[in-house]
N, C-alpha and C positions, 0 to 999 in steps of 0.2 A: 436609515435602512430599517426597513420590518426585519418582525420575525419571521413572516413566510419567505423573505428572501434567504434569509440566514439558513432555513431551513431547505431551500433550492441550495443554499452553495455546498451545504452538510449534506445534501445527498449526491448531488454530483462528485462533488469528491472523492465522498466514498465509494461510488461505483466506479471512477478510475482509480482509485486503490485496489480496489477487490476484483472488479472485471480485468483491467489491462492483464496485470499479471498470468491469472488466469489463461486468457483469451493466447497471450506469447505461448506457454507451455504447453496450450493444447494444439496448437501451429508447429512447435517442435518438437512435440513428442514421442514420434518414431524413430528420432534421433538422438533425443538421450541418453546419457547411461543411466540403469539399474537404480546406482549408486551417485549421488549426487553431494561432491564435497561441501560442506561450509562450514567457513571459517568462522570461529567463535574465539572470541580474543588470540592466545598464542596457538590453539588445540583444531586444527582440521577433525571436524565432525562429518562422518557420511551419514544421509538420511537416504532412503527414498523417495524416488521422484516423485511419488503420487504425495510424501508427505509435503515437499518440496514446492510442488504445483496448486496443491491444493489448502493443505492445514495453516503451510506460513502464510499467507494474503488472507486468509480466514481470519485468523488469530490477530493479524496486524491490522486488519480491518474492524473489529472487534475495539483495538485499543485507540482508533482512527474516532471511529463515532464517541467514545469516552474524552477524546481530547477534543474534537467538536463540538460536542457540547457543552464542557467545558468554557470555550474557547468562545461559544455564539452566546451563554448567561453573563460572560466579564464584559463581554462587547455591549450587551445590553443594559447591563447596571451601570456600565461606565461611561456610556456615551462614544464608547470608540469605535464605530463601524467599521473602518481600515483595518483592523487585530483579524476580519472572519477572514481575511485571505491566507495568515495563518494555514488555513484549512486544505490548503492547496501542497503542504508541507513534504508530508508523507505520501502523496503520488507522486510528487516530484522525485521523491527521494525510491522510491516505486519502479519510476521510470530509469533513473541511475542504477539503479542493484538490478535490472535484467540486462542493460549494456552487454555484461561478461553472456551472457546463455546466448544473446543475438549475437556474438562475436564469435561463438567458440565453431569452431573447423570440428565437424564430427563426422 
């Protein structure tokens, strides 16, 4: 596998990390509350939804392209092209952590 693949799977990626989310909160966001709980280890924290909808998929997408790249120079020194699917990690886990907002009865 190239590196311009690796770089196709690193953007795609990242753009269902960073858009999907996005894209759900701005679909439900007349329906929202205000206050948006999350859970941080034992401690419910409220943020705002605008922090909620926009900063967190921001910030996680942020540390998305940090672990892709990461993740596309070990595949390339090492020989291992299978490791860049990897990269598909955190959408997946993306698409799991909005489950609860698609489910909630508001």
């Amino acid at each position: 596998m190239t590196a311009s693949k690796f770089i196709k799977i690193q953007v795609l990626s990242t753009a269902i990390a960073l858009i999907l989310p996005i894209a759900i909160y701005l679909i439900m966001w007349n329906s929202l509350p205000e206050q948006i709980q999350v859970n941080v280890m034992t401690n419910p924290l409220y943020l705002s939804r605008t922090i909620v909808a926009f900063v967190i998929p921001a910030a996680l997408s942020v540390v998305h392209l940090i672990i892709t790249f990461v993740i596309r120079h070990r595949a390339i020194k090492e020989g291992k092209p299978q490791i860049m699917w990897l990269c598909f990690l955190l959408p997946l886990l993306s698409i799991i952590g909005m489950i609860p907002i698609l489910t909630m009865n508001i």
